[in-house]
C-alpha positions in Angstrom: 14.7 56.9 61.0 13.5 55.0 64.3 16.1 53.0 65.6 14.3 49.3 66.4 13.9 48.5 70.4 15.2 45.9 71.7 12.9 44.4 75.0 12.0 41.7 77.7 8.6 40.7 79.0 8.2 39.2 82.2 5.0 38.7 84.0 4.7 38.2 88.1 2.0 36.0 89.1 0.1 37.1 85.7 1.1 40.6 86.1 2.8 41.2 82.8 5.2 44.3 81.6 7.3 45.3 78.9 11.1 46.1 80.3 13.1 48.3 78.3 17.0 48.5 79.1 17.3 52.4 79.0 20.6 53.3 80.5 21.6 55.2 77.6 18.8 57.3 77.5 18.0 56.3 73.3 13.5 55.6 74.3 11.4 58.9 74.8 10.2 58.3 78.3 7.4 61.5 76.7 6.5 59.3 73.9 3.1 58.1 75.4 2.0 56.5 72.1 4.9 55.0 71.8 4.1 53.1 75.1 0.6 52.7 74.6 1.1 51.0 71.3 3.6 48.5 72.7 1.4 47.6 75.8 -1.5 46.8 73.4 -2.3 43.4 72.7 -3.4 43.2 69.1 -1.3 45.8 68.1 1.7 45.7 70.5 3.7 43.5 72.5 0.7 43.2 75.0 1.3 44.3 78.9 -0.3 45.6 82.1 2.9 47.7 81.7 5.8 49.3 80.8 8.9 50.1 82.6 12.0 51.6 81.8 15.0 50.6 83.9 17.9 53.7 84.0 21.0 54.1 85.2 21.7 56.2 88.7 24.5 57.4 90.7 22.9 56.5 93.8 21.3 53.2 93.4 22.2 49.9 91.2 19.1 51.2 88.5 15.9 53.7 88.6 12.9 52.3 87.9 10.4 54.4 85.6 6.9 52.9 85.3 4.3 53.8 82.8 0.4 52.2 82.7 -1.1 50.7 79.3 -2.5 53.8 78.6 0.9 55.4 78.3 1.3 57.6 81.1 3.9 57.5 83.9 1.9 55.9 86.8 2.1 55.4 90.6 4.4 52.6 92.1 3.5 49.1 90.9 4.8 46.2 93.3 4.7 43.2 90.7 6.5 45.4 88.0 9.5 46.2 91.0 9.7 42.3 91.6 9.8 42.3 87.5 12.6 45.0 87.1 15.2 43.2 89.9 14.7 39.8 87.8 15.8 42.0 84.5 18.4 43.9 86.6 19.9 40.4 87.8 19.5 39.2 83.8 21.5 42.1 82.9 24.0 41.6 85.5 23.4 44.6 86.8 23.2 42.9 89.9 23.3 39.5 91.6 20.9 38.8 94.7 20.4 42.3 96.3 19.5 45.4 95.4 18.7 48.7 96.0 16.6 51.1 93.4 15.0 54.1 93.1 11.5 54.3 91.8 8.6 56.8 91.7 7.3 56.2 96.0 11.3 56.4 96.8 14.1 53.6 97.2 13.3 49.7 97.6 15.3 47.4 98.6 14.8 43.5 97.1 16.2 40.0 97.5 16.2 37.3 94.3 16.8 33.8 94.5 15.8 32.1 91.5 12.4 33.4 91.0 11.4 34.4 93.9 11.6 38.4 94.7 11.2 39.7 98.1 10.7 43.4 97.4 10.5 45.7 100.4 7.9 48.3 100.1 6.8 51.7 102.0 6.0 51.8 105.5 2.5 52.7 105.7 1.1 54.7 108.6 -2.4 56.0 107.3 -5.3 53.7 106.6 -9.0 55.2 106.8 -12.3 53.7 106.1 -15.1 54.7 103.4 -18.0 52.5 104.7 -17.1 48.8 105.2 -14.1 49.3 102.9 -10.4 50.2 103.5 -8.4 52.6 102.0 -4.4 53.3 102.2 -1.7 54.0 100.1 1.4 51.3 99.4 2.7 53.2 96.7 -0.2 53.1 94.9 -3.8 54.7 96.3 -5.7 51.2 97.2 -9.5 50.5 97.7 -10.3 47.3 100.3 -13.3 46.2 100.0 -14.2 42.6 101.3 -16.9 40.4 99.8 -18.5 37.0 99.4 -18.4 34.5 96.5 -15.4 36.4 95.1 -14.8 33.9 92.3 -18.1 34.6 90.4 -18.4 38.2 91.7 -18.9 41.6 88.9 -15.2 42.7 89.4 -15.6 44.7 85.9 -18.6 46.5 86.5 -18.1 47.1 90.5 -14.7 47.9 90.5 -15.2 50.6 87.5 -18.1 52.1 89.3 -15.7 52.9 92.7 -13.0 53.9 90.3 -14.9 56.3 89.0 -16.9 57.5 91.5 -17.5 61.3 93.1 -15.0 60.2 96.2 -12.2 59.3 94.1 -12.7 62.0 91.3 -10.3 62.2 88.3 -7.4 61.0 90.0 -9.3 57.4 90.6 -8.4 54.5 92.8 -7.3 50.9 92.2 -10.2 48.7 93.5 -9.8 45.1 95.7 -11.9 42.9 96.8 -11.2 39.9 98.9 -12.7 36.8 100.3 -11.0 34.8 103.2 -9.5 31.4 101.9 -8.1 28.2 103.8 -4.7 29.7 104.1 -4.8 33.7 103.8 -6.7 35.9 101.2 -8.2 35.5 97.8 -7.9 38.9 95.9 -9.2 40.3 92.6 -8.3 43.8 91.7 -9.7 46.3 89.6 -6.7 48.7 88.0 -6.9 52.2 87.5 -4.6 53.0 84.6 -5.5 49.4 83.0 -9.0 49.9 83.7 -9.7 46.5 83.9 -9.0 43.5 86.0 -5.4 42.6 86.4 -4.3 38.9 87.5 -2.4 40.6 89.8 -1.3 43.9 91.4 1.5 43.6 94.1 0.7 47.4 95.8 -3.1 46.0 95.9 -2.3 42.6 98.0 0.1 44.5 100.4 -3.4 47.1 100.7 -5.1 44.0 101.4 -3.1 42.4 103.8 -2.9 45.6 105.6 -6.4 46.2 105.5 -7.4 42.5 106.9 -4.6 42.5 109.5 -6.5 45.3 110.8 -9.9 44.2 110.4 -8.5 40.6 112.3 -6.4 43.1 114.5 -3.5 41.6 114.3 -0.3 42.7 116.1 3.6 41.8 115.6 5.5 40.3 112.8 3.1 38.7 110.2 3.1 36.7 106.7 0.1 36.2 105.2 -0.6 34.7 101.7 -2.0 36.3 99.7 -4.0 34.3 95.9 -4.4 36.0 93.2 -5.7 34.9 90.0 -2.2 34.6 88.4 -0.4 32.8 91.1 0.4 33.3 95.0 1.7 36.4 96.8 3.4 36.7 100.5 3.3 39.6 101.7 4.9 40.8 105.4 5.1 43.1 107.8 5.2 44.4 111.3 2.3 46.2 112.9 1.9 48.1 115.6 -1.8 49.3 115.6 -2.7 51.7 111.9 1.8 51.5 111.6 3.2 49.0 109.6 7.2 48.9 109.4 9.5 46.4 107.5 6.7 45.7 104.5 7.8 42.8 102.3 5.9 41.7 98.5 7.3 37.9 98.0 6.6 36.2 94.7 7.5 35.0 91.5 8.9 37.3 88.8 9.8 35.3 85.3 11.2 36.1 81.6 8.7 35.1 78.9 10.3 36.1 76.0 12.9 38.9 74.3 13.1 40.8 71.4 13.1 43.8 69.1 9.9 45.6 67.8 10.1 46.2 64.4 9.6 50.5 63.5 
């Protein structure tokens, strides 16, 4: 007899996941089914995600992330500003934290709904033709383009995914267009396979990736549009190094409950 599970789904800038309180251990992380059924949006409770949040000596929570198709994925930066809003809604935690998740320990800030995740430094950046690619937790694809809005994001952003370079393993796939303030961005996702209206690991890629191309030196913000919303991300850089890497944006509860076995 399955015991029912109880859940929150927030989204972050259109990035949505399904947050499970595991700290006593009662969901099968191996239960990739399981997962895949409650990420799917006819059948499901419909996400880009799931995450489990668990308990740790160490740190206030570990954060375990799976993809919609079920398996445990690389670090997602929109699903981290997710889990410190549920860890604050738990009271696990007030306005700082510290967490452990799959690239290592993050630190974060909340205030209201605003999270201010800190991410990896990031030290490595080479290019494949005109395009960038690093990793920010997740392995990220730069690519920038014109008339971003109407561009085949599907159909190009599949074909780079899947292509010889990248192999089995695959890549998530950005491209970006200059706007009046910072960046647009639209990303392919592997894992989703499909476009997402936002991945947090794929703007910081992009910021990167254009502070480089700009060559830009020192402390820098830059905004960061994506189709669900607006991303900041920062960061100092010193050449390829970037130190002190910050993902700012809105993380928000849409609704609870329990899925019926």
């Amino acid at each position: 007899m399955h015991k029912n599970i109880k859940f929150s789904k927030y989204q972050g800038a259109g990035n949505d996941f399904v947050l499970i309180d595991n700290r006593n251990n009662d969901f099968d992380r191996n239960n990739q089914e399981l997962v895949k059924k409650l990420c799917d949006r006819r059948f499901g409770i419909g996400a880009d995600g799931l995450m489990l949040l668990q308990k740790n000596d160490h740190y206030d929570f570990e954060m375990i992330y799976f993809n919609a198709d079920g398996r445990e994925g690389t670090m997602c930066g929109n699903g981290g500003r997710c889990i410190v809003a549920f860890a604050r809604d738990l009271k696990i935690i007030e306005h700082k934290t510290d967490f452990l998740a799959v690239d290592g320990p993050h630190s974060a800030e909340i205030h209201d709904n605003q999270v201010n995740l800190g991410m990896i430094d990031v030290d490595t950046i080479h290019q494949d033709g005109e395009a960038y690619v690093l990793n920010t937790g997740s392995p990220h694809y730069v690519l920038e383009v014109n008339n971003l809005q109407t561009y085949d994001v599907f159909n190009s952003g599949s074909s780079i995914r899947n292509n010889n370079t990248y192999g089995e393993h695959g890549i998530n796939v950005n491209f970006v267009e200059k706007d009046n303030i910072g960046y647009f961005l639209r990303t392919f996702e592997r894992g989703v396979e499909d476009e997402t209206l936002a991945c947090g690991t794929g703007a910081t890629a992009t910021a990167m990736a254009m502070a480089i191309k700009e060559q830009l030196n020192g402390v820098i913000e830059m905004p960061i549009r994506v189709m669900g919303g607006q991303l900041y991300i920062s960061f100092d850089k010193e050449g390829n190094t970037f130190r002190n890497v910050h993902l700012k944006g809105p993380a928000d509860l849409v609704f609870s409950g329990e899925t019926h076995k």
